[in-house]
C-alpha positions in Angstrom: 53.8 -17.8 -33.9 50.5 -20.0 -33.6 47.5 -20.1 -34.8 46.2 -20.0 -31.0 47.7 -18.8 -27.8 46.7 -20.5 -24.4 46.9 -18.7 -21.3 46.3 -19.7 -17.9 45.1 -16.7 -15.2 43.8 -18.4 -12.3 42.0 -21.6 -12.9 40.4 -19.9 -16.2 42.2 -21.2 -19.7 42.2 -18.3 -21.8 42.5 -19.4 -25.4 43.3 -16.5 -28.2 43.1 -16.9 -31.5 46.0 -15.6 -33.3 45.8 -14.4 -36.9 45.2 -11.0 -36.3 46.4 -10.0 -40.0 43.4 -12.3 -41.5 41.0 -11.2 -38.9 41.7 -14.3 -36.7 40.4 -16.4 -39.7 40.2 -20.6 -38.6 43.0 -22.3 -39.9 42.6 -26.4 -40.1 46.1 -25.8 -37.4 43.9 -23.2 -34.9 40.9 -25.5 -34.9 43.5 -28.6 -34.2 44.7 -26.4 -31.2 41.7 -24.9 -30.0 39.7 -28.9 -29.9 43.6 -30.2 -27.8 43.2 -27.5 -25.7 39.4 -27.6 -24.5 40.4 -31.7 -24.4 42.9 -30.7 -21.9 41.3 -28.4 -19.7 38.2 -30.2 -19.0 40.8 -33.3 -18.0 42.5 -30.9 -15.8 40.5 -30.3 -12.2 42.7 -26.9 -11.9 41.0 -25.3 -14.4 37.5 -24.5 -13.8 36.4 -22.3 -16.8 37.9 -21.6 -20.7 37.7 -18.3 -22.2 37.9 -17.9 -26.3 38.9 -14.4 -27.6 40.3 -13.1 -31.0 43.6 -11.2 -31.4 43.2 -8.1 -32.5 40.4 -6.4 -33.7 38.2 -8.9 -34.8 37.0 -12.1 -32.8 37.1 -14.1 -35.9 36.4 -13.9 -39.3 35.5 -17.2 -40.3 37.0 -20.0 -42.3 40.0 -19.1 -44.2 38.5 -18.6 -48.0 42.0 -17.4 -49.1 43.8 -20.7 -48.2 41.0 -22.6 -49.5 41.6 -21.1 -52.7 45.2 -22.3 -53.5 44.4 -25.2 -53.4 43.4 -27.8 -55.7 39.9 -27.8 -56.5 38.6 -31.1 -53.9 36.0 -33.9 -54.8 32.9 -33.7 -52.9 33.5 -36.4 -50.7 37.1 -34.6 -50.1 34.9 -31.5 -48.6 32.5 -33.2 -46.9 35.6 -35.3 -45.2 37.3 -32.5 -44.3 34.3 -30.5 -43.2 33.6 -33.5 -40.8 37.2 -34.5 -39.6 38.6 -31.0 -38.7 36.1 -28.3 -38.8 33.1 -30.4 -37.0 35.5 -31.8 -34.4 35.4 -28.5 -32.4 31.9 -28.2 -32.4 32.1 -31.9 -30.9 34.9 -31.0 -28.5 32.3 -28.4 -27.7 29.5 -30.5 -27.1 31.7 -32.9 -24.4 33.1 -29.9 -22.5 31.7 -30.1 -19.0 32.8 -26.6 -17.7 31.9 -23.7 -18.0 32.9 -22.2 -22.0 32.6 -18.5 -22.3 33.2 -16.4 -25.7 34.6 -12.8 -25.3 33.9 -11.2 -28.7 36.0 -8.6 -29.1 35.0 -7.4 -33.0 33.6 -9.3 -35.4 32.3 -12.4 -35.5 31.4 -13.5 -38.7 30.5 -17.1 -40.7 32.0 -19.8 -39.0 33.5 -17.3 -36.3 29.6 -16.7 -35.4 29.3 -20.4 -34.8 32.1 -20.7 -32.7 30.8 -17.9 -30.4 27.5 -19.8 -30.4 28.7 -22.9 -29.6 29.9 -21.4 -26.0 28.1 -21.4 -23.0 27.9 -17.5 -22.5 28.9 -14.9 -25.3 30.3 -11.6 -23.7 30.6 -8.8 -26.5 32.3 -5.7 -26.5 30.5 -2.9 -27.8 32.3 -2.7 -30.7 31.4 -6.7 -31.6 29.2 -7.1 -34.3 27.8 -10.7 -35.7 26.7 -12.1 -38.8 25.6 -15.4 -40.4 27.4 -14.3 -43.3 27.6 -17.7 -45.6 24.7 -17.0 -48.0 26.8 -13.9 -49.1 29.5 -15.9 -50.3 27.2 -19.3 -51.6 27.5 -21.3 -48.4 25.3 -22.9 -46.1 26.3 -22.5 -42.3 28.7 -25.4 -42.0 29.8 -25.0 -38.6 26.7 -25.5 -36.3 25.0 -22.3 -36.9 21.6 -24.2 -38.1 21.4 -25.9 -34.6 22.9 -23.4 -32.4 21.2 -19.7 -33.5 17.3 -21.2 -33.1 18.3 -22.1 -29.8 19.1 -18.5 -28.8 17.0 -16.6 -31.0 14.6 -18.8 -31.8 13.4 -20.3 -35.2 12.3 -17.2 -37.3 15.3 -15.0 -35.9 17.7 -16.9 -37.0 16.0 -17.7 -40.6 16.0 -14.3 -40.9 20.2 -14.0 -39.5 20.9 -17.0 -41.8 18.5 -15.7 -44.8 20.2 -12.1 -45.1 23.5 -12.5 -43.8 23.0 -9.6 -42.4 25.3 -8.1 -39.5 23.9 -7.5 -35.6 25.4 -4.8 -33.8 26.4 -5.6 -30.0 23.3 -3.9 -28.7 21.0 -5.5 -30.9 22.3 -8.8 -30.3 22.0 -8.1 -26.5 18.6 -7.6 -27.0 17.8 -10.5 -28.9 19.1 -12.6 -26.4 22.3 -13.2 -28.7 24.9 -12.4 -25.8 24.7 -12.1 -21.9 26.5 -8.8 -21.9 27.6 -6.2 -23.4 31.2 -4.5 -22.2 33.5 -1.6 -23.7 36.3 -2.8 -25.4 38.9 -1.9 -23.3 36.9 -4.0 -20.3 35.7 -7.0 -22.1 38.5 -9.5 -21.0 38.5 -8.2 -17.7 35.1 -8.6 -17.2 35.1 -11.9 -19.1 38.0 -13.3 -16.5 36.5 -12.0 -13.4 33.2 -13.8 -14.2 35.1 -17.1 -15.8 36.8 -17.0 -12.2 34.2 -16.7 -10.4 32.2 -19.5 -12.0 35.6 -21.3 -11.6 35.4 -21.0 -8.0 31.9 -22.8 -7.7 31.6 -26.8 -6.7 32.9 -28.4 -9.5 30.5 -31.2 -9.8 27.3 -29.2 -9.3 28.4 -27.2 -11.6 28.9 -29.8 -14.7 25.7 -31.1 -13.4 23.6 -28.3 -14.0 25.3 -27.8 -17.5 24.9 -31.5 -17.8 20.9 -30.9 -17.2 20.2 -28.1 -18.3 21.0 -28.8 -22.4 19.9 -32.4 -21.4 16.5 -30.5 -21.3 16.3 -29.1 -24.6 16.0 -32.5 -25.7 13.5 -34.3 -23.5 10.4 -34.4 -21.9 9.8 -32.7 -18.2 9.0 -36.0 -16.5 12.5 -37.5 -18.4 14.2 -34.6 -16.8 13.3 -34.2 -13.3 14.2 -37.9 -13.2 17.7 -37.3 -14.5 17.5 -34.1 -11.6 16.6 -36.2 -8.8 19.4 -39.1 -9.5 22.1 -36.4 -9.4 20.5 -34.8 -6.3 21.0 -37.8 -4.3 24.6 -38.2 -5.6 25.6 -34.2 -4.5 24.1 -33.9 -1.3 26.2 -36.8 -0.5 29.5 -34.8 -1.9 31.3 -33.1 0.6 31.5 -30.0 -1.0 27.7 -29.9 -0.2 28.4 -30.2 3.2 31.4 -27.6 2.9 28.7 -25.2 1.4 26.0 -25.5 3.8 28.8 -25.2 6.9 30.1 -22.4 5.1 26.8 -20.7 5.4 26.1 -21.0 8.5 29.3 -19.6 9.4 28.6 -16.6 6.8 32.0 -17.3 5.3 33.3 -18.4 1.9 33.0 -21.8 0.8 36.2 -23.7 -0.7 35.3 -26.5 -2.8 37.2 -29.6 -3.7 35.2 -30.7 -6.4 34.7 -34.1 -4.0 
């Protein structure tokens, strides 16, 4: 059985992770599978969105402290290789993924599972999801992005006070701090996940890496920088023709079908 199961419903890549018995835990072979697979799908112009979901009860309960145990005890340059060459290589994968990357919490995300549900676009909990930035508990710092990812949501003193205390955020809560978009029961998270992955899917493709192009473009640049940047891509869409498709579809008060060209 693998570490992570792909599935395909429509044009949305569904990718599970599959140790339900350590609480979805990362192994170095899930994270190998999970950074080929989002490689793959944003090659592939039939998919249009990827999901990531846990097994289970529990989205993911961060990196695998068990394994890391039976081993030999590494040098420091050995960890901070590692760290760097598997772990950080998702995040990375991440960060070069040009469609749109939706997490479907479905129980707890915790440590490094946290950081993997912040790294996606959109975070869809179920009500039963609960999140913590739980690294200080066991002597860690937040190896996996968290640093750079939480402030972004929460903002700076939000999540110094997630990172400081380690402390867990209920579904509701962390709809309310801005942590996730929404908040499902358990029983109709993927649903709900898929339907709005599909529907996203369904959108011109190149708009739509464009504006997720822009849009984190903008967090690190000035206004003038990125309505520049806006207005170059503006001139290269309307000249697509699934502009065109879109405004003819309009005024024939029908729905459009893009071809990403």
């Amino acid at each position: 059985m693998a570490d992570l199961e792909i599935e395909t419903v429509g044009r949305v890549m569904v990718a599970r992770l599959n140790r339900p018995e350590k609480k979805n835990a990362l192994s170095e072979e899930m994270l190998e599978l999970l950074r080929t697979a989002l490689k793959t799908a944003n090659d592939d112009p039939a998919i249009g969105s990827f999901v990531i979901t846990g097994s289970g009860d529990a989205f993911c309960s961060g990196g695998d402290l068990g394994r890391r145990g039976s081993e030999a005890e590494p040098t420091p340059l050995e960890r901070k290789q590692r760290l760097q060459n598997v772990t950080h290589q998702v995040a990375l994968a991440v960060e070069e993924f040009e469609k749109p990357l939706i997490a479907a919490v479905n129980g707890a995300a915790v440590g490094a599972g946290m950081d993997l549900s912040l790294m996606c676009d959109l975070r869809f909990a179920a009500s039963t999801a609960r999140f913590a930035e739980a690294y200080i508990r066991v002597g860690l710092l937040p190896g996996n992005g968290g640093c750079y990812f939480l402030p972004r949501l929460v903002g700076p003193a939000k999540a110094l006070e997630l990172l400081w205390t380690g402390d867990f955020v209920p579904a509701d809560e962390a709809l309310r701090i801005g942590l996730v978009n929404r908040v499902c029961s358990a029983d109709d998270l993927m649903q709900e996940t898929i339907a709005f992955a599909a529907r996203l899917a369904d959108g011109p493709p190149i708009q739509t890496r464009d504006i997720k192009k822009l849009m984190y473009q903008s967090l690190r640049t000035d206004l003038r920088t990125s309505l520049e940047t806006v207005a170059s891509h503006m001139a290269v869409v309307q000249s697509t023709r699934d502009y065109k498709e879109a405004i003819l579809a309009y005024k024939e008060k029908r729905k459009p079908v893009f071809e990403g060209r």
